[in-house]
C-alpha positions as CSV (number, residue, x, y, z in Angstrom):
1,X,29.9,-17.9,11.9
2,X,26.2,-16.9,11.2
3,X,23.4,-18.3,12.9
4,X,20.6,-18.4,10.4
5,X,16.9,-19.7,10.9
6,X,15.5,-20.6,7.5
7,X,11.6,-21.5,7.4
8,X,10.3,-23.7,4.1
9,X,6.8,-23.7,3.5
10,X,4.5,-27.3,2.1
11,X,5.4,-26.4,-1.5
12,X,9.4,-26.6,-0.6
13,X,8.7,-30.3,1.0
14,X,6.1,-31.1,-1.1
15,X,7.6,-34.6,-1.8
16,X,10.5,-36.9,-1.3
17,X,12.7,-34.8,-4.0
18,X,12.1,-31.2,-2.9
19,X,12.7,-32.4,0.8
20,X,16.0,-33.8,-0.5
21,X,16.6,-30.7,-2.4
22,X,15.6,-28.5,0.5
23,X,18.4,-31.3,3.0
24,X,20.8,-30.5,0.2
25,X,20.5,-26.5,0.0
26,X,20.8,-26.2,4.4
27,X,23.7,-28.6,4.1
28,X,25.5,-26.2,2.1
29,X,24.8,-23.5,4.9
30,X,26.2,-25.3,7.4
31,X,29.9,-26.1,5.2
32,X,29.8,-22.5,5.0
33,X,30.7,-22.1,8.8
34,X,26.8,-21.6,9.4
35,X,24.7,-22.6,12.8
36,X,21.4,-23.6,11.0
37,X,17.7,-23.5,12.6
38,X,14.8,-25.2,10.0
39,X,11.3,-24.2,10.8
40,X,8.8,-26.5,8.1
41,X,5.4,-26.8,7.0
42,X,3.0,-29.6,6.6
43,X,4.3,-31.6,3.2
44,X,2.5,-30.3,0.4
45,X,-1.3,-29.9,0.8
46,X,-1.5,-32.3,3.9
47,X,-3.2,-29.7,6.1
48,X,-5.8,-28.8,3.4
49,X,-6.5,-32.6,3.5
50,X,-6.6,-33.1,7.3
51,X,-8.7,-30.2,7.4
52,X,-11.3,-32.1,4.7
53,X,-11.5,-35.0,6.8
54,X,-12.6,-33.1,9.7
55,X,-15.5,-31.5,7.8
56,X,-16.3,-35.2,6.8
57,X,-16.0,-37.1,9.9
58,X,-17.8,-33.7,12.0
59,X,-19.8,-31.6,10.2
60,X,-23.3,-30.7,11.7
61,X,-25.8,-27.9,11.0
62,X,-26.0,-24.4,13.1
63,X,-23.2,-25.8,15.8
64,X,-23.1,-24.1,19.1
65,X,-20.6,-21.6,20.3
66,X,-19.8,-24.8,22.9
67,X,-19.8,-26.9,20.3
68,X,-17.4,-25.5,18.0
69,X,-14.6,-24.6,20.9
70,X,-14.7,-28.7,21.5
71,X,-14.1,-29.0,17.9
72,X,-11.6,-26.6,17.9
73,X,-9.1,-28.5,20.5
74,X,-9.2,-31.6,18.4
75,X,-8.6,-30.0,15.2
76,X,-5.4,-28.7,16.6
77,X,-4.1,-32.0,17.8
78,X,-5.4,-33.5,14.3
79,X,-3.5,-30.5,12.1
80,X,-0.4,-30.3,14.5
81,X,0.8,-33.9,12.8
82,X,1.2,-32.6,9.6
83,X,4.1,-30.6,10.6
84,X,5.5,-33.9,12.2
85,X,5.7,-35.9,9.3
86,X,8.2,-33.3,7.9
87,X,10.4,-32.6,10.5
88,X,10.9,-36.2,11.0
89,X,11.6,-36.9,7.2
90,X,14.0,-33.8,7.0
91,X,15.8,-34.8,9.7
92,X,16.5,-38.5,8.8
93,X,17.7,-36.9,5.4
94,X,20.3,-34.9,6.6
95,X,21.5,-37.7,8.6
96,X,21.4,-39.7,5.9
97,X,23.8,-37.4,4.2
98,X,25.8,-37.1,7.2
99,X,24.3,-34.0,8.8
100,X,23.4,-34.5,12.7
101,X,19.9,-33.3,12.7
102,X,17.3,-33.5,15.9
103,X,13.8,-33.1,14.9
104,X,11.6,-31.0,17.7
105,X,7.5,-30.3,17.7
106,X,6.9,-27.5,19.0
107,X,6.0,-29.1,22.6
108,X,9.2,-30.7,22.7
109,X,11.0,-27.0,21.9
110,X,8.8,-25.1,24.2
111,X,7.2,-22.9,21.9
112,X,4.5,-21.8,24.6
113,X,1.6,-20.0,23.6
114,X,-1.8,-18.9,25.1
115,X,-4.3,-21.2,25.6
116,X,-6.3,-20.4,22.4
117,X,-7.4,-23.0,20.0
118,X,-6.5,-22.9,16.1
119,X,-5.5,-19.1,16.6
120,X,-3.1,-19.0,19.6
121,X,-0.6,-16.5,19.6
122,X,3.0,-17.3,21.2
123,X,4.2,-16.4,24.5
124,X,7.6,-17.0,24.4
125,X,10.2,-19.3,23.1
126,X,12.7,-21.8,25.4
127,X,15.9,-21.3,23.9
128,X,17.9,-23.7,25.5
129,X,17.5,-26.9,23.7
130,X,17.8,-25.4,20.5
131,X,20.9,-23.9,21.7
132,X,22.5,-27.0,23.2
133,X,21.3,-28.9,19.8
134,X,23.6,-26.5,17.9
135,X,26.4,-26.3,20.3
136,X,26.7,-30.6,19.6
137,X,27.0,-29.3,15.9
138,X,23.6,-30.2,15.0
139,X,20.6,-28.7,12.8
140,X,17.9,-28.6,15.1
141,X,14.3,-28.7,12.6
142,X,11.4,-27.8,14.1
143,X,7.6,-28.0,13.2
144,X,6.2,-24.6,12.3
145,X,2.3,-23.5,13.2
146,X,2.6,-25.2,16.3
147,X,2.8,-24.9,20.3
148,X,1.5,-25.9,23.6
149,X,-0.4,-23.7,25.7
150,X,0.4,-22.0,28.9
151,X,-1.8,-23.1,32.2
152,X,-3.3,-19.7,33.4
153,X,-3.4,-21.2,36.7
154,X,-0.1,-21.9,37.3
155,X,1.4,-19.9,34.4
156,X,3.5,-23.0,33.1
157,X,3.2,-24.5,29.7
158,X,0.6,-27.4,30.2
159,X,0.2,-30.2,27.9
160,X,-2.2,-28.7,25.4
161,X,-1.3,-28.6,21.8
162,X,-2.4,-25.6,20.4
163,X,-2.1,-24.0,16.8
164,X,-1.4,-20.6,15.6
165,X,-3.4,-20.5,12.0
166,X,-2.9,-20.8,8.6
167,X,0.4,-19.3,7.7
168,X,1.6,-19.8,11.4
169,X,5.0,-21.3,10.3
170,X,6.2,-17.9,8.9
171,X,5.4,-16.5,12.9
172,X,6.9,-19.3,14.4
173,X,10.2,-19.0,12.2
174,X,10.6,-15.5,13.3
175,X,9.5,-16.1,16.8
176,X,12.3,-18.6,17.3
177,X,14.9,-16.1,15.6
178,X,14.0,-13.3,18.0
179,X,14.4,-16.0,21.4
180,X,17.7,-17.1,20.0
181,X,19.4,-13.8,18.3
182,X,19.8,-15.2,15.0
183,X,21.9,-13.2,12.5
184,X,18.9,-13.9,10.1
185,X,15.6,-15.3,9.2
186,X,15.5,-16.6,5.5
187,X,11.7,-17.4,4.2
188,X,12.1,-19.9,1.5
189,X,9.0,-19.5,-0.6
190,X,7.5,-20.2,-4.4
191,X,8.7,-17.0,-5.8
192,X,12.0,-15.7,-6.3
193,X,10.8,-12.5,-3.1
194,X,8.7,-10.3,-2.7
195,X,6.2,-9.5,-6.1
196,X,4.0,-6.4,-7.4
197,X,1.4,-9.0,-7.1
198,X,0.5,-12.3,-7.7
199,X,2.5,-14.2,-10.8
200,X,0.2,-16.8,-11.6
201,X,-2.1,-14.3,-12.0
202,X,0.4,-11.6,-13.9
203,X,3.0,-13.7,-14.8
204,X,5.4,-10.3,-15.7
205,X,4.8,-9.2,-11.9
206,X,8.0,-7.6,-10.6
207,X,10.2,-8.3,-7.8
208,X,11.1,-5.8,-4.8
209,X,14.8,-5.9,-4.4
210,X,13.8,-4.5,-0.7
211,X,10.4,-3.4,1.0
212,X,9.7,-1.8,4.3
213,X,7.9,-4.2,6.9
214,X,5.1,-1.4,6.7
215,X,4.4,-2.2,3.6
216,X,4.8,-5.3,3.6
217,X,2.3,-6.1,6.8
218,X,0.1,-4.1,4.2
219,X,0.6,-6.6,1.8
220,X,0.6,-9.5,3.5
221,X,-1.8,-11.2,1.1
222,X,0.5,-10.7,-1.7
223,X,1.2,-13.4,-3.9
224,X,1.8,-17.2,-3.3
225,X,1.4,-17.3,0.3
226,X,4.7,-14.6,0.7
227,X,4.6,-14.3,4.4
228,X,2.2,-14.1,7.1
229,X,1.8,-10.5,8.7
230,X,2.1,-11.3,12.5
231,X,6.1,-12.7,11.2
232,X,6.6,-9.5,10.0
233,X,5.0,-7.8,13.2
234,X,7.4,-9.9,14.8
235,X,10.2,-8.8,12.7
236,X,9.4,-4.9,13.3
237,X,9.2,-5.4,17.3
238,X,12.5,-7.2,17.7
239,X,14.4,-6.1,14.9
240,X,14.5,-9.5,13.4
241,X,16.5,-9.3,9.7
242,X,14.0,-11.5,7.4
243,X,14.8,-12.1,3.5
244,X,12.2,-13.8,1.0
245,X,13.4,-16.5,-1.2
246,X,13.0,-18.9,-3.6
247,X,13.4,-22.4,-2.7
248,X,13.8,-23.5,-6.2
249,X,16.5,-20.8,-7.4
250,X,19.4,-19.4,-5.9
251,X,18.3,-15.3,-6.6
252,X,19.2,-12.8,-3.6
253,X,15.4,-12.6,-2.6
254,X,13.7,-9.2,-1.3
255,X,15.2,-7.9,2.4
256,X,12.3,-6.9,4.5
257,X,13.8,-3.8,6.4
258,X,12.8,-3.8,10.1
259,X,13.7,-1.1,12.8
260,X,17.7,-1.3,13.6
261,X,16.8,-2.1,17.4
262,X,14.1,-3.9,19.0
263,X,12.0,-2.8,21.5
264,X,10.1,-6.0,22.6
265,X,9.7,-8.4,25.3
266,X,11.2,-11.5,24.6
267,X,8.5,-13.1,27.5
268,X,5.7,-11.6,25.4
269,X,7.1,-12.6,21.8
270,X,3.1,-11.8,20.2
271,X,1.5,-9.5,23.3
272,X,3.7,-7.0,23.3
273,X,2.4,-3.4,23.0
274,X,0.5,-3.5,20.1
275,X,-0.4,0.3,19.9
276,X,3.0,2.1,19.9
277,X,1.4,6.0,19.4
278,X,-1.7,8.0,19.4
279,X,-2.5,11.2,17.3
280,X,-4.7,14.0,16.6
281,X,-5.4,15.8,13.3
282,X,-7.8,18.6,13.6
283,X,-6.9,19.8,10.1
284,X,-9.9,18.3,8.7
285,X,-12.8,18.5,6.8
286,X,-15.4,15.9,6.2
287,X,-17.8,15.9,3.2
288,X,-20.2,13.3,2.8
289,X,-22.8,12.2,-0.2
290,X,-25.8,10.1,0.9
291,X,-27.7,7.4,-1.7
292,X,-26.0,7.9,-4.3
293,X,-26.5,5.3,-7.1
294,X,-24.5,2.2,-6.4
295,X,-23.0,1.6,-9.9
296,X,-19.5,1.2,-11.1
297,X,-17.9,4.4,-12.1
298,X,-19.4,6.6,-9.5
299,X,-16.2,6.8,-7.0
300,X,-13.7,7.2,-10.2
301,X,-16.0,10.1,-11.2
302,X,-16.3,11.8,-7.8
303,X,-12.5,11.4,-6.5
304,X,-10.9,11.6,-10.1
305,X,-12.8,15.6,-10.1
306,X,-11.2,16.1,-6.7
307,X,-7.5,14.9,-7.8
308,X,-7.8,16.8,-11.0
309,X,-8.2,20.3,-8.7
310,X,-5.4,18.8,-6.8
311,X,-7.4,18.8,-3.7
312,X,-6.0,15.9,-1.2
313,X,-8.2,13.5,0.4
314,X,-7.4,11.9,3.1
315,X,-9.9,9.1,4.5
316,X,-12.5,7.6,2.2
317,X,-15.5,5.5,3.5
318,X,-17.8,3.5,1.3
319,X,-19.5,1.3,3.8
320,X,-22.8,-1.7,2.9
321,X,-26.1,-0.1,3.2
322,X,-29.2,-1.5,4.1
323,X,-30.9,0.3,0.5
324,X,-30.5,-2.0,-2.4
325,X,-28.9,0.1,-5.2
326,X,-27.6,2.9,-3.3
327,X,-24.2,3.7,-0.9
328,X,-23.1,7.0,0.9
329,X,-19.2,7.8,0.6
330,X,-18.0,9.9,3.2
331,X,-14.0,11.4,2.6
332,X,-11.9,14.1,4.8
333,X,-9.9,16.6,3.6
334,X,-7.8,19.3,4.7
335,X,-9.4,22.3,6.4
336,X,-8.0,24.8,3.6
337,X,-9.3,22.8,0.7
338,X,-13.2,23.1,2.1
339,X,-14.5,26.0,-0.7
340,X,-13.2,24.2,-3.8
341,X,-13.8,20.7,-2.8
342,X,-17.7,21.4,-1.3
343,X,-17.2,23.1,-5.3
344,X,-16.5,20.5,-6.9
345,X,-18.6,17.7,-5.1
346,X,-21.4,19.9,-5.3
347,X,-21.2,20.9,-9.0
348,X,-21.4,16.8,-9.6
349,X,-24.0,15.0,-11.4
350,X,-24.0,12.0,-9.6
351,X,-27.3,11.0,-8.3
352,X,-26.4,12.2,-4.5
353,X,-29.6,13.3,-2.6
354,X,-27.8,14.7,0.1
355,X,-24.2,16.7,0.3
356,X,-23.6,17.0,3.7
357,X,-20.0,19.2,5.3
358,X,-18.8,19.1,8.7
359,X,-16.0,21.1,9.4
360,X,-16.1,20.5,12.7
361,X,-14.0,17.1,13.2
362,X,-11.1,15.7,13.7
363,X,-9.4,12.5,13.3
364,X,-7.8,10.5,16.0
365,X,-5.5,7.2,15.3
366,X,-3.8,4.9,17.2
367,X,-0.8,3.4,15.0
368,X,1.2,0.2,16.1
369,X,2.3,-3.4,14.7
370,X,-0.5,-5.8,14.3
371,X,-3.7,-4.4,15.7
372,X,-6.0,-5.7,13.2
373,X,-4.8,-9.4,14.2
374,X,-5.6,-8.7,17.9
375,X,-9.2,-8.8,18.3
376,X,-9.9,-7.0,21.0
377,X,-7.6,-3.7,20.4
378,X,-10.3,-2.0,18.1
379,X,-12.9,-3.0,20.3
380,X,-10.8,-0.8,23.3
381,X,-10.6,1.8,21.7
382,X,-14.5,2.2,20.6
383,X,-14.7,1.6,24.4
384,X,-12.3,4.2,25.8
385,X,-14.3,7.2,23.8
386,X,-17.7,5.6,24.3
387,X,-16.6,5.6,28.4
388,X,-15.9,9.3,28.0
389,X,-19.0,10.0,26.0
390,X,-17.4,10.6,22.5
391,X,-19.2,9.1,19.9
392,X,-17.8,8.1,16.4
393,X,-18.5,9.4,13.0
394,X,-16.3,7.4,10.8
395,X,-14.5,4.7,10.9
396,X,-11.4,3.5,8.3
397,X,-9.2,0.6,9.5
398,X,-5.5,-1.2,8.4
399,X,-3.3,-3.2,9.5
400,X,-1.3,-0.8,11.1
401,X,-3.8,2.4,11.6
402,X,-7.2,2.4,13.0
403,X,-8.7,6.1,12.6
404,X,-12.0,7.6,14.1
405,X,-13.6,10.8,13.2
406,X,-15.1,12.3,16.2
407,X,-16.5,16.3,16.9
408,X,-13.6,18.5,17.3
409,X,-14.8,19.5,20.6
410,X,-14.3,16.0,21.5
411,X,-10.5,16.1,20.8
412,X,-8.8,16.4,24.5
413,X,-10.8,14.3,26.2
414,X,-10.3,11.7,23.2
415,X,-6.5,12.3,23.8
416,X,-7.0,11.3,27.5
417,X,-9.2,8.3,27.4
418,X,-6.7,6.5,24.3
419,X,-3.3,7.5,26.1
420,X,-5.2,6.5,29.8
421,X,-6.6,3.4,27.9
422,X,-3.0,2.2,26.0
423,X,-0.5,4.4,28.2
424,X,1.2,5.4,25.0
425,X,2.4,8.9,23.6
426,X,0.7,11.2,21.1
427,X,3.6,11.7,18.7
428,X,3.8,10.8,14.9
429,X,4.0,7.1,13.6
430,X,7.7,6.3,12.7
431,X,7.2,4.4,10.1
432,X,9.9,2.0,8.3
433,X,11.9,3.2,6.2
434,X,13.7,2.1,2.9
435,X,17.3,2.9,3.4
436,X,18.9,1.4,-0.3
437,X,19.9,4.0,-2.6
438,X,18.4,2.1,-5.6
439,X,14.6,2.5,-4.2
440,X,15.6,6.2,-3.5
441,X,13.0,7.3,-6.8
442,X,10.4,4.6,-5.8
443,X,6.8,4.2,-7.6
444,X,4.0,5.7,-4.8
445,X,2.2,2.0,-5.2
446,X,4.3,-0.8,-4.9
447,X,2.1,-3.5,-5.1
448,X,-1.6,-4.4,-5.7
449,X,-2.9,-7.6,-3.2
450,X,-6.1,-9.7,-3.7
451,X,-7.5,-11.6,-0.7
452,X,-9.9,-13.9,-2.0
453,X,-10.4,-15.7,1.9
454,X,-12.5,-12.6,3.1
455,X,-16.2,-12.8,4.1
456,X,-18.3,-9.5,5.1
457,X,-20.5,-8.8,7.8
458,X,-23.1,-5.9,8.1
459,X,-24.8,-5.0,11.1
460,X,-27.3,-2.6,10.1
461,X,-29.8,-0.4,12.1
462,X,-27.2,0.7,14.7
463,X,-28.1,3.2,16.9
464,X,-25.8,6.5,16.5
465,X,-24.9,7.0,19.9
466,X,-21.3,6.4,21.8
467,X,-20.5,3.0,23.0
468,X,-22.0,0.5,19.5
469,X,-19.0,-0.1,17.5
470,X,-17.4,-0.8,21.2
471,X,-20.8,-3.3,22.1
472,X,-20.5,-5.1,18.8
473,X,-17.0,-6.3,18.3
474,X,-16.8,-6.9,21.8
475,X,-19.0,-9.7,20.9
476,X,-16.2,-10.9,18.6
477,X,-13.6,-10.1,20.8
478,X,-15.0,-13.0,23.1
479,X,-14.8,-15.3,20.2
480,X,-11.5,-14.5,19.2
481,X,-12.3,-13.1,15.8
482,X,-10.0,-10.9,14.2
483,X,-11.5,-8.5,11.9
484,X,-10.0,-7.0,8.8
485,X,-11.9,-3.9,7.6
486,X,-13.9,-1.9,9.3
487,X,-16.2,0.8,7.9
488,X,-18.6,2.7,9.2
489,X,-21.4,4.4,7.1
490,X,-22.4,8.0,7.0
491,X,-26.4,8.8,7.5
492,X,-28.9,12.0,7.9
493,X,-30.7,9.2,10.4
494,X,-30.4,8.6,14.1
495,X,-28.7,5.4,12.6
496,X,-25.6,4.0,10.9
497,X,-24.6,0.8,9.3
498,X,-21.3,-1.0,10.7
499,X,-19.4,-3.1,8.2
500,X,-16.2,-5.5,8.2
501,X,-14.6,-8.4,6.5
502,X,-13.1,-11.7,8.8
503,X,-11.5,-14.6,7.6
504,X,-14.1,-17.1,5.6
505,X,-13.3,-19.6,8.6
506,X,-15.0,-17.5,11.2
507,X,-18.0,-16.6,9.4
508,X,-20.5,-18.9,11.0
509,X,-19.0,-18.0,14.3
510,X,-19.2,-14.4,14.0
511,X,-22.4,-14.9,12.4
512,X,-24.2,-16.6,15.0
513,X,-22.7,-14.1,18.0
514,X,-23.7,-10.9,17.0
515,X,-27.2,-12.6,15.8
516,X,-27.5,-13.6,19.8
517,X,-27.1,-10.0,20.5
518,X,-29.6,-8.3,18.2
519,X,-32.6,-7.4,20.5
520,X,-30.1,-6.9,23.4
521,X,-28.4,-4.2,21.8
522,X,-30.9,-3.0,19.9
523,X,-29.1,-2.8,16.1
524,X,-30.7,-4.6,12.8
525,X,-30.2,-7.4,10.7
526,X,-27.0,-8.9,10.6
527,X,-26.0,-9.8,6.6
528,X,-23.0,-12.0,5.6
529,X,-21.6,-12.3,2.4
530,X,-18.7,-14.5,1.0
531,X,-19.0,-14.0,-2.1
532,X,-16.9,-10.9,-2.2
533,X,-12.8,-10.5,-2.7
534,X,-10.8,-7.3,-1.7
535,X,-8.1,-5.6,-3.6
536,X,-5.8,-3.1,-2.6
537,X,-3.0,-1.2,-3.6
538,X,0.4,-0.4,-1.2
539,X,2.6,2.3,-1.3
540,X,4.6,4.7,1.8
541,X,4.7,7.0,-0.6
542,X,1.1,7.0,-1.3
543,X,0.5,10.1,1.1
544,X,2.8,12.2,-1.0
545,X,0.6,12.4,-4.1
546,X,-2.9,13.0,-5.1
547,X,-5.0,11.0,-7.4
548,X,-3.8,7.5,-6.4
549,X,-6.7,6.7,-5.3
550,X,-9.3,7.9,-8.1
551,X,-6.5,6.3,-10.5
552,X,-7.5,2.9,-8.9
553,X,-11.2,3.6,-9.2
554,X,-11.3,4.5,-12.0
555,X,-9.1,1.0,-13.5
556,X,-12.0,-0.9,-11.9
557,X,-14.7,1.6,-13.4
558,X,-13.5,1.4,-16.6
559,X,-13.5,-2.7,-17.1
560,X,-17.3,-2.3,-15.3
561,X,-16.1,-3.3,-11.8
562,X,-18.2,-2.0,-9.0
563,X,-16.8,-1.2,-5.3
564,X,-18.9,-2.1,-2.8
565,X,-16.7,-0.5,0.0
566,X,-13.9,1.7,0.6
567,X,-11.3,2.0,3.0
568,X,-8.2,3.9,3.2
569,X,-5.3,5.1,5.2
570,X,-2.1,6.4,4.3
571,X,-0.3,3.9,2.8
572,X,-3.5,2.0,1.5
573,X,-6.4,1.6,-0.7
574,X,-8.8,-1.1,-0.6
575,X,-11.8,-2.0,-2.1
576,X,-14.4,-4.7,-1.8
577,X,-15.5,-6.1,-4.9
578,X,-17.4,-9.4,-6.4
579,X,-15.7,-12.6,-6.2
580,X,-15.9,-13.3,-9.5
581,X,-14.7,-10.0,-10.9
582,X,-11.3,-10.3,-8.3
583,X,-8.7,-11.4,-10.6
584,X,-9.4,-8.9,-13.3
585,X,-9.7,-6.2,-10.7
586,X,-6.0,-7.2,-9.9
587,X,-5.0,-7.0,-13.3
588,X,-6.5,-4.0,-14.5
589,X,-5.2,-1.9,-11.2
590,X,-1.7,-3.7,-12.1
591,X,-1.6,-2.2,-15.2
592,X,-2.7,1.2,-14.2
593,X,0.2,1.3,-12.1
594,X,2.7,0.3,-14.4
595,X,4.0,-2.0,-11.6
596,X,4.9,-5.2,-14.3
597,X,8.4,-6.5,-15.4
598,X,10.1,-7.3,-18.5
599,X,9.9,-11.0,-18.1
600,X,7.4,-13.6,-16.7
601,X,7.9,-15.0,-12.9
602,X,8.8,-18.4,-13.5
603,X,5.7,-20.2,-11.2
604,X,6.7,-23.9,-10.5
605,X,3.8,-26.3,-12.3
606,X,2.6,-27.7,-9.1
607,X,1.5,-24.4,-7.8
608,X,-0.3,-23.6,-11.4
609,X,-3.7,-25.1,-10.7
């Protein structure tokens, strides 16, 4: 007997017949000697709606930071009863069928989280009802994206509904298989697993028999909604077995291969140690070219020259700068391809008025399981070198890497503040691994995403002195925010520009925070933009290869796509680029790859529009 969680997301129980069909396909789990946990979405586009009436019922110009936290508490209580209407219909169907069933919000089940509004991350999980429900023989279904908060003074849940964001039912599915050792965690989705890319927008996208969570918390804006990345962060950090599936076929799906043993805290399901390792690499160079012309076809020309002389570049920077019509791209290579690479760079006709090479430098990372989605670990970071007097020359960003170029000199006492800071090791990053003899010859990109719910911010005009990036997201950090990207630009000023993307949702909040700070910490402008979309490309195998990158730039270059910014790290590429232009960035980088199938992805016709 397997005890199996499977999670169905609003297009699964869309209406009365795909909740039937859903009743119909866990009944057949449990006559197959199964114990079966159901974790659900909202039916169909309900939260989208509730979400609508809130804007119509609330909505008032330049709020307050007060103002929106208020709002925030009743929008959770208001999105929370989406969920409810499912898990009450689901669970009357099965009985209706003759399936004991219990239906359980996540109050009721104890899914405790902190006391954040409309972001919360979970706590823990109380196992024992579920476990009693299944012990009377029954399929305990439980609402997804959904919790109560814990009282910090008296460290008990409290009555408090809280929400964990958009996608949250994907985390609270593999939360709830972690606290009660299921054999398996089953995501029942649109697509038949896990794509190259998005089908309704190439319908011949292919599917990934099997991925590595790496790669896949890279890709986590894949597709139709595949997964969320903090269930996959989940996955890595308890060894949780997860599989992709379709809800509308009966195809194996795409196994999401996780670490063979766990090494979390089951008290601390999403605050566990978020950065696992720290390292050093003082085997590089870093070249930079300031103002050059900010037209497409500029980064294909510069990085295709480098890959061409086989030279391997490491980091690449392209950050927003406060000159219309210009952008400096700063890169790293290794020490012992300096003479041909300052070469090449120098010997192209580019429109650069600067070259500048520093082969003084060295990078330092800290590598771990969902950093980006924790606010403030970024901002720690900035804060441990500023504290030691180390200031930062480059900045690249992922969802599993954050990397700083800092003067060599700096190196040891960098070492010292990050491991004193996260009391972690300095050893490689062990990465996840593929282990199925079938992906032995895999492609270097795996898939290309396109995250169309991105905004940017630019803070221009900061000073270039230790402790900024630190100040600045700290400002965010107090709001929450979770940044995505973060670039720093290279200058021949006493100043730099500091760059990054958040969620369109937390825009006006981010906005108006750093905008308080201004005179106070002495930086520019701040500069928003959501009219931007960024693509990226995925592959582990990406570091073993030159000339992925320039490959990419120059798909977009030659269909007239400009990048706006750049950021790398080893097992990604992504690229900021108009809105308007996203879809056919996608597609062109697609087929660069050579990443499509021999048949179309059936898309089902209510997820077409």
């Amino acid at each position: 007997m397997a005890l199996i969680v499977q999670k169905y997301g609003g297009s699964s129980v869309a209406d009365a017949d795909r909740i039937k069909a859903v009743r119909d396909r866990i009944k057949r789990t449990v006559d197959a000697s199964n114990q079966v946990v159901v974790v659900v979405s909202a039916m169909g586009k309900t939260t989208d709606g509730l979400v609508a009436l809130a804007e119509l019922v609330s909505a008032t110009p330049d709020p307050t930071l007060a103002e929106i936290a208020a709002k925030e508490r009743e929008m959770d209580l208001l999105l929370a009863t989406g969920e409810q209407i499912t898990i009450a219909a689901l669970s009357m169907a099965l009985q209706a069928v003759g399936q004991p069933a219990i239906a359980m919000n996540g109050s009721q089940v104890r899914v405790v989280t902190e006391p954040n509004h409309t972001r919360a991350r979970i706590l823990y999980v109380e196992p024992e009802q579920i476990r009693a429900a299944l012990d009377l023989g029954k399929v305990v279904v439980i609402a997804g994206f959904q919790g109560v908060a814990i009282d910090p003074a008296t460290g008990l849940p409290s009555n408090e509904i809280t929400t964990l964001g958009r996608g949250g039912s994907d985390t609270s599915a593999v939360a709830i298989a972690a606290a009660i050792n299921a054999d398996i965690c089953e995501i029942y989705t649109d697509v038949p697993g896990i794509l190259t890319t998005d089908p309704r927008i190439v319908p011949k996208a292919q599917m990934l028999a099997e991925i590595t969570c790496d790669e896949m918390l890279e890709l986590a804006s894949l597709g139709a909604k595949v997964l969320h990345p903090r269930s996959v962060e989940i996955a890595r950090n308890f060894g949780v077995k997860m599989c992709v599936r379709s809800s509308w076929l009966d195809d194996a799906g795409t196994v999401i291969t996780s670490p063979r043993f766990g090494t979390g805290n089951l008290k601390a399901l999403e605050v566990n140690r978020f950065v696992e390792t720290v390292s050093i690499d003082y085997d590089q160079v870093k070249i930079a070219l300031l103002q050059i012309p900010d037209r497409p076809g500029i980064a294909s020309q510069l990085f295709k020259s480098l890959a061409d002389q086989g030279i391997n570049v490491d980091l690449i920077i392209q950050a927003v700068q406060e000159t219309e019509g210009v952008n400096d791209i700063a890169f790293t290579i290794p020490q012992k391809q300096l003479q041909l690479a300052e070469v090449v760079t120098r010997s192209l006709e580019i429109g650069a008025s600067l070259v500048t090479v520093d082969s003084a430098i060295a990078k330092i990372s800290i590598m771990g399981v969902g950093m980006i989605g924790q606010p403030g670990v970024a901002a720690q970071m900035f804060t441990a070198l500023a504290e030691s007097g180390i200031n930062i020359q480059m900045i690249s960003t992922s969802e599993i890497k954050i990397s700083c170029v800092i003067a060599s000199t700096d190196g040891e006492a960098a070492i010292a503040a990050i491991q004193k800071t996260f009391d972690v090791p300095v050893q490689s990053h062990q990465a996840c691994e593929i282990t199925s003899e079938a992906n032995a010859n895999i492609s270097p990109v795996r898939g290309v995403a396109l995250d169309r719910n991105r905004a940017r911010i630019a803070v221009q005009q900061v000073p270039d002195r230790p402790g900024m990036a630190a100040k600045i997201l700290e400002q965010l950090v107090e709001q929450n925010i979770s940044l995505d990207m973060i670039v720093q630009s290279q200058s021949d000023r006493d100043v730099n520009e500091i760059a990054f993307t958040v969620a369109i949702a937390d825009l006006a909040k981010a906005e108006t925070a750093l905008k308080q700070y201004t005179k106070a910490l002495g930086y520019g402008e701040v500069t928003c933009d959501a009219d931007i979309s960024k693509v990226s490309i995925v592959g582990a195998n990406m570091i073993h290869q030159s000339g992925i990158a320039a490959r990419m730039f120059s798909a977009l270059a030659n269909s007239d796509i400009n990048i706006e910014m750049i950021a790398t790290s080893e097992i990604k590429v992504s690229c900021v680029v108009r809105d308007h232009q996203a879809e056919q960035a996608l597609k062109v980088i697609h087929q660069e790859f050579n990443l499509s199938g021999d048949h179309e992805i059936e898309v089902p016709s209510a997820l077409k529009k």
